[in-house]
C-alpha positions as CSV (number, residue, x, y, z in Angstrom):
1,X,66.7,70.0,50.7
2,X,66.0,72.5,47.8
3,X,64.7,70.8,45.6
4,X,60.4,71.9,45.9
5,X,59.7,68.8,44.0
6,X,60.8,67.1,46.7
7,X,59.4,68.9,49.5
8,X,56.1,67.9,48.3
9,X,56.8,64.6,47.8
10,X,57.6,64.5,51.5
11,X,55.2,66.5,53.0
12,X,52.7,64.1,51.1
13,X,54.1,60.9,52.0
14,X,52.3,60.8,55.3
15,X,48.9,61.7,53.5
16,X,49.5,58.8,51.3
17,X,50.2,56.7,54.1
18,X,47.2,57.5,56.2
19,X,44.8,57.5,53.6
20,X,46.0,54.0,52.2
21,X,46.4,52.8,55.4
22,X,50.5,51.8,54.6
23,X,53.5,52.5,56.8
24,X,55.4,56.0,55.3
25,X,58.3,54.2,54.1
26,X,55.7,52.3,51.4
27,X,54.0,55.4,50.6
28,X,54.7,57.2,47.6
29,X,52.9,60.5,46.2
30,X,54.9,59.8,42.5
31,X,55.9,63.8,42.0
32,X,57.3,64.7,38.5
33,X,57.7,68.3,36.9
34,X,54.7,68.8,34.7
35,X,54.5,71.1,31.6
36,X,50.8,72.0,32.9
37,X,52.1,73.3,36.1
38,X,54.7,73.5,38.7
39,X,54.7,69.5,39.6
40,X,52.6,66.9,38.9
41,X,51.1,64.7,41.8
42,X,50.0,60.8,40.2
43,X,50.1,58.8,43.3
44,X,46.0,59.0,43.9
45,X,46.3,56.5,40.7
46,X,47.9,53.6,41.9
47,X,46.4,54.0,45.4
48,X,42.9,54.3,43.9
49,X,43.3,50.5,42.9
50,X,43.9,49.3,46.6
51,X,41.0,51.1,48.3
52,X,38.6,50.8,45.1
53,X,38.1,54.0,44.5
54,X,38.5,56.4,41.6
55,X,41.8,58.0,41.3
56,X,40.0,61.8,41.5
57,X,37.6,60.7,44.6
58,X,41.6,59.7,46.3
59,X,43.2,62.7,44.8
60,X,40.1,64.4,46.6
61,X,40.8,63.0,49.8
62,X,44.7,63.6,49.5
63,X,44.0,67.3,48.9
64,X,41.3,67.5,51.9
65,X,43.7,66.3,54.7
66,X,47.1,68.1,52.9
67,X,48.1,71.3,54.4
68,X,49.8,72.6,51.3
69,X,48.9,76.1,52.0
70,X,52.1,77.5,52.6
71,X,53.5,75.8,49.5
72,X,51.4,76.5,46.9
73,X,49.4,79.0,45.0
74,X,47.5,76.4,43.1
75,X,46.2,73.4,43.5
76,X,43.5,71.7,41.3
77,X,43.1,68.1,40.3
78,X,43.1,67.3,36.4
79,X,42.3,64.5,33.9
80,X,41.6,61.1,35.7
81,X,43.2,62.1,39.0
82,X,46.6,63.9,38.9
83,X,46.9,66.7,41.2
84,X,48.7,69.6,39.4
85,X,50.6,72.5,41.5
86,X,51.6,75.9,41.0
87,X,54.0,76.7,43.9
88,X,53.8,80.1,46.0
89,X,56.2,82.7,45.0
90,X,56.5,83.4,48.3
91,X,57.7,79.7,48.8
92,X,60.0,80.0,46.3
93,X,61.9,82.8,47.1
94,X,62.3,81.7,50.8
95,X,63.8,77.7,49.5
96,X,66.3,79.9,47.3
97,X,67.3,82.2,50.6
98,X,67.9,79.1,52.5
99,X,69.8,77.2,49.1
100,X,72.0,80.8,49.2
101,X,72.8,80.9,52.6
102,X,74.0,76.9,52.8
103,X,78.0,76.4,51.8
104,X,76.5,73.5,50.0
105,X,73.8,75.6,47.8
106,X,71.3,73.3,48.9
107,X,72.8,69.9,48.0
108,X,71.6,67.3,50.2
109,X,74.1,65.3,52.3
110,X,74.7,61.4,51.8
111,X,72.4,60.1,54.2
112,X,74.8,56.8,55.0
113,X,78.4,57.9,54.4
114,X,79.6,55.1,52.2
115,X,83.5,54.2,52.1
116,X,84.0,54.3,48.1
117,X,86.9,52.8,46.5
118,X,87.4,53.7,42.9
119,X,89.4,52.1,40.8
120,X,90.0,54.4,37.4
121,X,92.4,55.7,34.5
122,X,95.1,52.7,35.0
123,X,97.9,54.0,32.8
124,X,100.8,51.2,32.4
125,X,104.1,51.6,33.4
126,X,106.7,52.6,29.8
127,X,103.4,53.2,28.3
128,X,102.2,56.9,26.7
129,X,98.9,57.6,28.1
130,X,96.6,58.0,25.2
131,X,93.0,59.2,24.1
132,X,91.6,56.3,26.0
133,X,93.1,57.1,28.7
134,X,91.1,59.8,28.8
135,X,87.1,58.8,29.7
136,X,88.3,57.0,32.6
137,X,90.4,59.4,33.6
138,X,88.0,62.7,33.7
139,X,84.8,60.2,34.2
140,X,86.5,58.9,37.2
141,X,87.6,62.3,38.8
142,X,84.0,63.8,38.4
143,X,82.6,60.7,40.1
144,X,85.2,61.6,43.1
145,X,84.8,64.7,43.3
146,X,80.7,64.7,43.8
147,X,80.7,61.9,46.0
148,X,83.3,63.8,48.2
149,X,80.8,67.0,47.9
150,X,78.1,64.7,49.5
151,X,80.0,63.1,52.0
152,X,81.3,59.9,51.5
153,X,84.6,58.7,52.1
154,X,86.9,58.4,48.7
155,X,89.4,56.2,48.2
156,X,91.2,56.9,44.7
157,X,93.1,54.3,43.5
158,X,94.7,54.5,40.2
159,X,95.5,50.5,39.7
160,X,98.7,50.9,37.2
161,X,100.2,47.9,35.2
162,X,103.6,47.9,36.7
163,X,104.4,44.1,36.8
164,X,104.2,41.2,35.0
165,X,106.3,39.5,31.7
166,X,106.5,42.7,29.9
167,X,109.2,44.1,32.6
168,X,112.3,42.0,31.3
169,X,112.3,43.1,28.4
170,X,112.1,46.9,29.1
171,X,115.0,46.4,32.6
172,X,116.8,44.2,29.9
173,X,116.2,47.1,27.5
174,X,117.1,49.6,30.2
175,X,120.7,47.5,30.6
176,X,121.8,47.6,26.7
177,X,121.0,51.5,26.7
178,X,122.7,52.1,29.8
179,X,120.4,53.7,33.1
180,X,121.7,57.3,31.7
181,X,120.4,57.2,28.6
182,X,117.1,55.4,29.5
183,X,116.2,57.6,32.0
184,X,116.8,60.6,29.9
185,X,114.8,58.9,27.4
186,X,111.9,58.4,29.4
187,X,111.9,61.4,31.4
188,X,111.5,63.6,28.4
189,X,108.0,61.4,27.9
190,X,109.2,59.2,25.1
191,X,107.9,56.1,26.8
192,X,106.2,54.5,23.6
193,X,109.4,54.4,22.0
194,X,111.3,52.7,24.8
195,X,108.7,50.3,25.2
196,X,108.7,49.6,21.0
197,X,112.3,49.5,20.8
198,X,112.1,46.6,23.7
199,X,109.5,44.9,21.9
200,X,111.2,44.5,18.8
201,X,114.0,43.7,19.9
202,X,112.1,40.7,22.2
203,X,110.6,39.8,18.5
204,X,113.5,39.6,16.8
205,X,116.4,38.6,19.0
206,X,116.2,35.3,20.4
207,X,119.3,36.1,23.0
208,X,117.0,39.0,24.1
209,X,114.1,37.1,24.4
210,X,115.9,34.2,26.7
211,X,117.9,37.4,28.5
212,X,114.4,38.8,29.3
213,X,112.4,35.8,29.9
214,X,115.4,34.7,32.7
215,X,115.1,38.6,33.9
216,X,111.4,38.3,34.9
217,X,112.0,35.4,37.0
218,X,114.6,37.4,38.8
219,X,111.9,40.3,39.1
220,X,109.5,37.4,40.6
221,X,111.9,36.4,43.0
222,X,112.8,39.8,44.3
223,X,116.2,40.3,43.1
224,X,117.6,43.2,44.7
225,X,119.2,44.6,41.2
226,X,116.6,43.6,39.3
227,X,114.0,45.5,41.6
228,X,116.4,48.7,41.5
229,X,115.9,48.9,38.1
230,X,112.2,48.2,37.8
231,X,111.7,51.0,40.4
232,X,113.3,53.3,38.2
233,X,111.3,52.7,35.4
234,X,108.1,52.7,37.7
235,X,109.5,56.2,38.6
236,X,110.1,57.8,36.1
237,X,106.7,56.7,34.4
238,X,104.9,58.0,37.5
239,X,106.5,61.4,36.7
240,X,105.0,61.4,34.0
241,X,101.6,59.9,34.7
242,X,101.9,63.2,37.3
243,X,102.5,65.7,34.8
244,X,99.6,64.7,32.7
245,X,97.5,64.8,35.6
246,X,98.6,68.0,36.4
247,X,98.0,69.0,32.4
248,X,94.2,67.7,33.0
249,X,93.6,69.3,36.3
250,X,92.6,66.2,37.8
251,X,92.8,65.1,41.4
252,X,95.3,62.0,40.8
253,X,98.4,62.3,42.5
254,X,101.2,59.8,42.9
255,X,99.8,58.9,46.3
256,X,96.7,57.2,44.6
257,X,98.8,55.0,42.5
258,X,98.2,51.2,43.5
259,X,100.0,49.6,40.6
260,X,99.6,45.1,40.2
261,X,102.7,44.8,41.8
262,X,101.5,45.8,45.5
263,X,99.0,43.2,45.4
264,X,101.8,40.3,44.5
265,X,101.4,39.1,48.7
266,X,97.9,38.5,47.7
267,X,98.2,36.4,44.8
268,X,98.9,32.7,46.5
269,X,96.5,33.8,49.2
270,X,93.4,34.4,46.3
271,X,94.7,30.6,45.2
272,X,94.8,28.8,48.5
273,X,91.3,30.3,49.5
274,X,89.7,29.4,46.0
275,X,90.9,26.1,46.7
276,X,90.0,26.0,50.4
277,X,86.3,27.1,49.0
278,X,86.3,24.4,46.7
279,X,85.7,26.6,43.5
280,X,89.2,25.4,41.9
281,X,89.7,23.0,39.2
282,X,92.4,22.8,36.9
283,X,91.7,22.3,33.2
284,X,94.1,22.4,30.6
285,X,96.9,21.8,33.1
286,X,95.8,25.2,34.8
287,X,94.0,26.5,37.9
288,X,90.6,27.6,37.1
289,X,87.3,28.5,38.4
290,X,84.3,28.1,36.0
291,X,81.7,30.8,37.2
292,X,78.3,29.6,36.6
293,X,76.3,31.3,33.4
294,X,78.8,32.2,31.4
295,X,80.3,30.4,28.4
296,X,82.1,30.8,25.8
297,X,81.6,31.4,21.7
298,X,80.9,27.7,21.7
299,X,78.4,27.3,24.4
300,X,81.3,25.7,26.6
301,X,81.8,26.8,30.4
302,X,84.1,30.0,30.2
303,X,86.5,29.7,32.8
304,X,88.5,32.2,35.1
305,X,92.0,31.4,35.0
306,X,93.5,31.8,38.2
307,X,97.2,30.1,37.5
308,X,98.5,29.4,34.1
309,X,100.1,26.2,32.7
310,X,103.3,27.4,33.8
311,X,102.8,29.0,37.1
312,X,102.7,32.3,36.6
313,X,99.2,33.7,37.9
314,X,96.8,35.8,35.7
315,X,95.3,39.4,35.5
316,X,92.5,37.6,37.3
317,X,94.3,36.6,40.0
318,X,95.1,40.4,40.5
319,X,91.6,41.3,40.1
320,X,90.7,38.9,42.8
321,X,93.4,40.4,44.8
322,X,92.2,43.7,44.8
323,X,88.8,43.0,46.1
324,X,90.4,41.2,49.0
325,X,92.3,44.3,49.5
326,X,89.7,46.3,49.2
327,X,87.0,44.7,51.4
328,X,89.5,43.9,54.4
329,X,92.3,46.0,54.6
330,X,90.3,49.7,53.0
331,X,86.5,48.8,54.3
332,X,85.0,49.4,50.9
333,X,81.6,49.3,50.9
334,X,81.1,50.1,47.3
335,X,83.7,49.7,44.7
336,X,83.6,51.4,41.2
337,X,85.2,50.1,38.3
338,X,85.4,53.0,36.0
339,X,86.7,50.6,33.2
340,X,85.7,50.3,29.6
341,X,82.7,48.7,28.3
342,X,84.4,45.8,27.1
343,X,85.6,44.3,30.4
344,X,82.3,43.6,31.3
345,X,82.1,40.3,31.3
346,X,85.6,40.0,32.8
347,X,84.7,42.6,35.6
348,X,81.2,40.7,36.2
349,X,82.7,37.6,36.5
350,X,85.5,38.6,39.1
351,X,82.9,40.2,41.4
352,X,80.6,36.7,40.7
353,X,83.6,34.6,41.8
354,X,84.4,37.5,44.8
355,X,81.2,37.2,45.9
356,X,80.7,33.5,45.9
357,X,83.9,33.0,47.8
358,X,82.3,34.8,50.5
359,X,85.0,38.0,50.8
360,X,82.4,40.3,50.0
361,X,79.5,41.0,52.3
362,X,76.3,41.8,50.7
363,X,75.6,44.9,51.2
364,X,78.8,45.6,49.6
365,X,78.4,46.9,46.0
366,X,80.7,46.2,43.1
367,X,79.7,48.9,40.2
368,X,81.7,48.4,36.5
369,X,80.7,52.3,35.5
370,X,81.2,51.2,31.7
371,X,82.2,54.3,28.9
372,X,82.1,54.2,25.4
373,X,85.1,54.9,22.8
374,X,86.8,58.0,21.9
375,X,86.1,58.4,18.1
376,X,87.2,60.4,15.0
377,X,85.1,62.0,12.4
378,X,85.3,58.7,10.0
379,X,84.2,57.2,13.3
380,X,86.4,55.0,14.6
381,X,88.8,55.0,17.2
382,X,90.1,58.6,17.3
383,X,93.9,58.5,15.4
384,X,96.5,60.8,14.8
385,X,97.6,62.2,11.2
386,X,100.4,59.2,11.2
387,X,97.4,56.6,12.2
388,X,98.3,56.1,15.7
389,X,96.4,56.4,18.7
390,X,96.7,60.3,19.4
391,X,98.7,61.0,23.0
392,X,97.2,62.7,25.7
393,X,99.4,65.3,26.7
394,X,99.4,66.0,22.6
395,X,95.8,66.5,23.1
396,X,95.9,68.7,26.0
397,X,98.7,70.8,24.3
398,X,96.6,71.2,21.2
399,X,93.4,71.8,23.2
400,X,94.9,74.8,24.9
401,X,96.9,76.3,21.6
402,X,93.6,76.2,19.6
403,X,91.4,78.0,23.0
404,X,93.7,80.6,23.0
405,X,93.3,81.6,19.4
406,X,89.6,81.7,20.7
407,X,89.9,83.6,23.6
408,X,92.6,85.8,21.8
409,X,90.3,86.9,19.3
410,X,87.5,87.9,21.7
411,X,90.2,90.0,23.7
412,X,92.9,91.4,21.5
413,X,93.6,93.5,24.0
414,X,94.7,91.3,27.0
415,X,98.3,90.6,27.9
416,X,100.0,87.2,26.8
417,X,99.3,85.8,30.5
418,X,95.9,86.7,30.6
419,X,95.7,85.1,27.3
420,X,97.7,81.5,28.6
421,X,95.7,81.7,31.7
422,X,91.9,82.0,30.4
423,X,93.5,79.4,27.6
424,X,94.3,76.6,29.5
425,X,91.2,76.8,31.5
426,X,89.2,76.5,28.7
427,X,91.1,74.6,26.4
428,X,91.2,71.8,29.0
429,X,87.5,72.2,29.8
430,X,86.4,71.7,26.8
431,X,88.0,68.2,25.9
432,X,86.6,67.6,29.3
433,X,83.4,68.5,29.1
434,X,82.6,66.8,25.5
435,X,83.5,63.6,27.2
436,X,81.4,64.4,30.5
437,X,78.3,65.6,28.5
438,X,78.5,62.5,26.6
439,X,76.2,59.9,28.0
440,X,79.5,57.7,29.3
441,X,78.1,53.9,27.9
442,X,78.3,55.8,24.4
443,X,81.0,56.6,21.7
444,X,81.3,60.0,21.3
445,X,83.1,62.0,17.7
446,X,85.7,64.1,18.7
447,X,84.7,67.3,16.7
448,X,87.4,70.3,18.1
449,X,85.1,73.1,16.5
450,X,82.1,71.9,18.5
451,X,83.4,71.4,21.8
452,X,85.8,74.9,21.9
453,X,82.7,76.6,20.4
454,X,81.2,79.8,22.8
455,X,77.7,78.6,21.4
456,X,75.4,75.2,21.9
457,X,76.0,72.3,25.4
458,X,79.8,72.8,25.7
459,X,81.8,74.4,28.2
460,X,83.3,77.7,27.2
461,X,79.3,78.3,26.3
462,X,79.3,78.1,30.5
463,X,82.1,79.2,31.3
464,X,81.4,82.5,29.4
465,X,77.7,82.8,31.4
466,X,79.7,82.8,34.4
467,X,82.0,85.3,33.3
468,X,79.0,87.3,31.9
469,X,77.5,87.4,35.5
470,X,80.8,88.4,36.9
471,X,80.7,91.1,34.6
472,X,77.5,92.5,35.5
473,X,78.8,92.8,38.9
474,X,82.1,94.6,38.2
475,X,80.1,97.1,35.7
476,X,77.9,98.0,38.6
477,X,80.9,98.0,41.0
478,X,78.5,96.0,43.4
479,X,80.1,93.3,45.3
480,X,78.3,89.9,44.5
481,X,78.6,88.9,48.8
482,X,76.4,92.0,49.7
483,X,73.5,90.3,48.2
484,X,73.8,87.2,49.3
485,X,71.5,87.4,52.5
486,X,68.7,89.0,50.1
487,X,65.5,86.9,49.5
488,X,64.6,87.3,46.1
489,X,61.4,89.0,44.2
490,X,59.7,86.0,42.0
491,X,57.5,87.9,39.9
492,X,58.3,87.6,36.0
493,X,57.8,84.4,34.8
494,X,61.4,84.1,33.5
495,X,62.6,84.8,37.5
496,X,60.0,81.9,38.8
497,X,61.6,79.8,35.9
498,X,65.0,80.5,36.8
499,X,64.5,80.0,40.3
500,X,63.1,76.5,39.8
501,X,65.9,75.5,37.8
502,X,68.7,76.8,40.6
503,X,66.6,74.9,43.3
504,X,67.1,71.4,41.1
505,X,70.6,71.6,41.9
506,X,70.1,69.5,44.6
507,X,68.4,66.9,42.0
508,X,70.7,67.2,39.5
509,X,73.7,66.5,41.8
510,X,72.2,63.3,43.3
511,X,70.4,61.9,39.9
512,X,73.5,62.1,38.3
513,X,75.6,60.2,41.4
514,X,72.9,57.7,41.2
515,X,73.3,56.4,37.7
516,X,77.3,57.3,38.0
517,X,76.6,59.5,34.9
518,X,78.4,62.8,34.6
519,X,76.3,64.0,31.6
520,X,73.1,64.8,33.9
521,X,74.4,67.4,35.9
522,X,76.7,68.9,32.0
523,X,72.4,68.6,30.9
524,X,71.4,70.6,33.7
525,X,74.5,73.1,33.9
526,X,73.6,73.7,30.3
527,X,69.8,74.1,31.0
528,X,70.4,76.2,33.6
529,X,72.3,78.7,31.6
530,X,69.9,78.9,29.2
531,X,67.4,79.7,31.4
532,X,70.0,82.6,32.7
533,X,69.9,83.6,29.4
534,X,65.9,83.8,28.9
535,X,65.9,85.9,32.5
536,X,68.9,88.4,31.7
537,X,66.9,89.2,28.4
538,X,63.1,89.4,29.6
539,X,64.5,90.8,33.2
540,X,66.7,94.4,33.1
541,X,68.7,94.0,35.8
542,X,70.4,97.5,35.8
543,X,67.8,98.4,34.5
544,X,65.3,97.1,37.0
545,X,62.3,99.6,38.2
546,X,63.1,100.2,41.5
547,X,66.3,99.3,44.1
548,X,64.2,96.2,45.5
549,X,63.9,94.8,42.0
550,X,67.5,95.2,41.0
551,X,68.9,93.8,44.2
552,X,66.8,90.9,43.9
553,X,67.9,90.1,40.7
554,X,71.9,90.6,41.4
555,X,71.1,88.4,44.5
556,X,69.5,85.9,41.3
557,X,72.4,86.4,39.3
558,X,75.1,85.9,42.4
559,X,73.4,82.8,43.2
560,X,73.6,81.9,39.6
561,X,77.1,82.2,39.3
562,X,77.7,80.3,42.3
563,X,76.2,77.2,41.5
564,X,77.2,77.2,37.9
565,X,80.7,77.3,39.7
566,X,80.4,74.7,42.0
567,X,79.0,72.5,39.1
568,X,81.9,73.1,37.1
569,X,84.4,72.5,40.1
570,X,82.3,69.3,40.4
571,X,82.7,68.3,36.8
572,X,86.7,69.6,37.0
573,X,86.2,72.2,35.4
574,X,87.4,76.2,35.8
575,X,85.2,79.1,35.8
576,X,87.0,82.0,35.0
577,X,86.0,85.6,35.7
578,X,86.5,87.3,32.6
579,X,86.4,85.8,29.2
């Protein structure tokens, strides 16, 4: 644990405990950062009320029978009973040594390893991915990737729509153009047009309408044709779901894909153990449940449907499906829903029915981790030139052409590969990290300038302080690992600042897994390069006065680098080298 605001808080805690005469697990010392000082101590103020004293005669107490010594420098109690701390250099530089030397750069394990299945970007089969793909898509991956870093088990599951009425037109589509042709068409990613094509023709041609209508019950029933040909459109779509993926650097992979069709075994079971429950009734000739609290625009009871009018079951039924899945046969003891913000009530009302049905335990949680919309600059949903919804890989191809006039210009001199290479990682950092460093619940305006800009809370602005540091390095031609058992000098006040912010790390990782919200850890990425900044300009390290000085700041700037890295990687995002 790195974090020094939360050593104290610990080495209080039993203080707080004695003196208020409360088990540990109740006691609380309330730490925050303070602009006064180091940390702020206000727990004498709500303890004061129990024992009825004044907050300063228990922040006296607290400070008579605390060792803090070997923490801190300063220690005084202000205003009507906070305890304000300045922490020992000394202290300092030792928590960094220890951050350095751990793989982990001080980030706390999971305490309980949780079994996490998350359910995110959910393309559909025939169906571009488009702009909105994209918040679930990166939102989701970040998630993964921290709660991997800290331990838990991940189970990725990208839930794609690859069933359901909309499949007899596109295999009766798929017949009329002949499998050649169809498959070349939708293996050069022209999936929107193969699925428009079907629709109009469903829209218009009654012969094609009965012809695909007749074709999904076939597809119901497990016609061996019928299935051949809805796996190759499955296939080829997962291509190129897999080659977007790949574009985005994300950790998707055809493995992950659990698409509404592998759930069809579950569907009669979710209706038989509704009904077995007694949380079934049929209204309008079909199979609801009516969850309790939520109604419609008219104040009426807004039901769930379970089984439509003519049989066929509903996206609900899926829904319920997937829980079951997930709680029995994967173990889930939290599921994420990284969906957006208007299937909330939907979402809320599957896990009320899940939960009243008794198939999810509870201690199990069921999180909808809810994003906002992807917007243009006239600030509505972000369109392309011709007013459609602008394609992903489109996006991705234009985010990279655009970064490597960028990185171009700052290195005329570099070969076309180095050029391409640097490109793509910044090109596709930046469109992810202006939706990352977005609080997710809100609507964000795509703005290309801002977000490829070397300047302000945007990616190549940290991926170019990482390159900076790697620089320093090469120009000194000292290797960055032969500092790394060095413990630090904190004597400027730009090194004790800097220090403070590398030891948050541990904070910022866990704070932002807590609220499922990327944009902390972009916020303290940003802030921490910043404060890089202040230190390289108030702090010569080159030019340091003696060899202890300027080790101790390379050993700063290595450690630096490092967890600027590994909050990138965290946020799936590159950090090159050179820029």
């Amino acid at each position: 644990m790195a974090d020094p605001i939360i050593t104290i808080a610990q080495r209080l805690k039993p203080t707080f405990a004695r003196i208020g005469g409360i088990s540990e697990a109740d006691a609380d010392a309330v730490v925050r950062r303070s602009d006064r000082a180091d940390a702020q101590v206000n727990g004498s103020l709500a303890l004061a009320k129990q024992l009825g004293k004044t907050p300063r005669e228990v922040a006296q107490l607290v400070l008579d029978e605390a060792d803090l010594s070997s923490v801190c420098s300063s220690v005084e109690i202000a205003g009507p009973g906070f305890i304000n701390i300045t922490f020992a250099p000394e202290f300092l530089a030792a928590e960094l040594a220890r951050a350095a030397a751990d793989p982990r750069l001080g980030v706390s394990s999971a305490t309980k390893t949780q079994t996490v299945v998350i359910d995110y970007s959910a393309p559909n089969v025939a169906k571009e991915m488009h702009v909105g793909h994209l918040r679930s898509t990166v939102i989701g991956d970040a998630i993964v990737r921290m709660l991997e870093f800290v331990g838990h088990k991940v189970i990725r599951e990208n839930h794609i729509g690859d069933w359901g009425t909309p499949f007899g037109m596109l295999i009766e589509h798929l017949i009329d153009l002949g499998e050649t042709e169809a498959a070349n068409e939708l293996s050069v990613g022209d999936l929107d047009s193969f699925y428009k094509q079907a629709r109009t023709k469903f829209d218009a041609d009654d012969s094609f309408k009965e012809r695909a209508r007749a074709r999904v019950v076939l597809l119901q029933g497990g016609d061996v044709e019928t299935l051949r040909m809805w796996k190759l459109l499955v296939g080829e779509s997962t291509r190129y779901f897999d080659r977007v993926y790949r574009s985005l650097d994300v950790l998707l992979t055809a493995d992950d894909i659990m698409g509404e069709s592998a759930y069809n075994h579950l569907l009669a079971q979710v209706v038989e153990r509704l009904d077995a429950a007694k949380m079934l009734e049929t209204s309008d000739g079909a199979e609801v449940v009516f969850v309790d609290g939520f109604v419609n625009r008219d104040n009426e009871p807004l039901p769930l449907i379970i089984r439509k009018t003519d049989g066929g079951y509903n996206y609900a039924t899926s829904d319920l499906a997937c829980v079951i899945d997930r709680v029995e046969r994967l173990g889930a003891t939290v599921i994420l829903y990284i969906v957006g913000a208007p299937q909330a009530q939907h979402l809320e009302m599957v896990g009320v029915v899940s939960r009243k049905a008794g198939w999810v335990p509870e201690d199990t949680q069921m999180v909808h981790v809810a994003f906002g919309n992807v917007l243009g600059s006239d600030r509505k949903i972000l369109k392309s030139r011709s007013g459609e919804v602008v394609k992903l890989d489109a996006l991705l191809t234009e985010a990279v052409e655009r970064a490597k006039d960028a990185v171009r210009a700052k290195n005329p001199d570099w070969s076309d590969a180095q050029h391409n290479a640097i490109a793509k990682q910044v090109g596709i950092g930046a469109i992810k990290y202006a939706d990352l460093s977005t609080d997710r619940i809100k609507d964000y305006v795509f703005d290309w300038e801002r977000m490829l800009s070397f300047d302000g809370n945007t990616s190549p602005y940290l991926q170019y302080a990482h390159a900076r540091i790697c620089s320093i390095f090469r120009k000194a031609g000292v290797d960055r690992a032969s500092v790394r058992g060095v413990t630090p000098l904190v004597e400027h006040e730009a090194e004790r600042a800097l220090v403070l912010r590398l030891l948050q790390f541990d904070t910022a990782v866990l704070d932002t897994l807590d609220k499922y919200s990327p944009h902390r850890l972009c916020t303290y990425l940003y802030d921490l390069a910043s404060e890089f900044s202040a230190f390289y300009e108030h702090c010569p390290v080159m030019r340091a006065e003696n060899d202890a000085q300027r080790t101790s700041r390379l050993a700063l700037c290595d450690f630096t680098a490092r967890v600027m890295s590994q909050g990138l990687s965290l946020l799936g995002i590159e950090t090159p080298e050179q820029m």
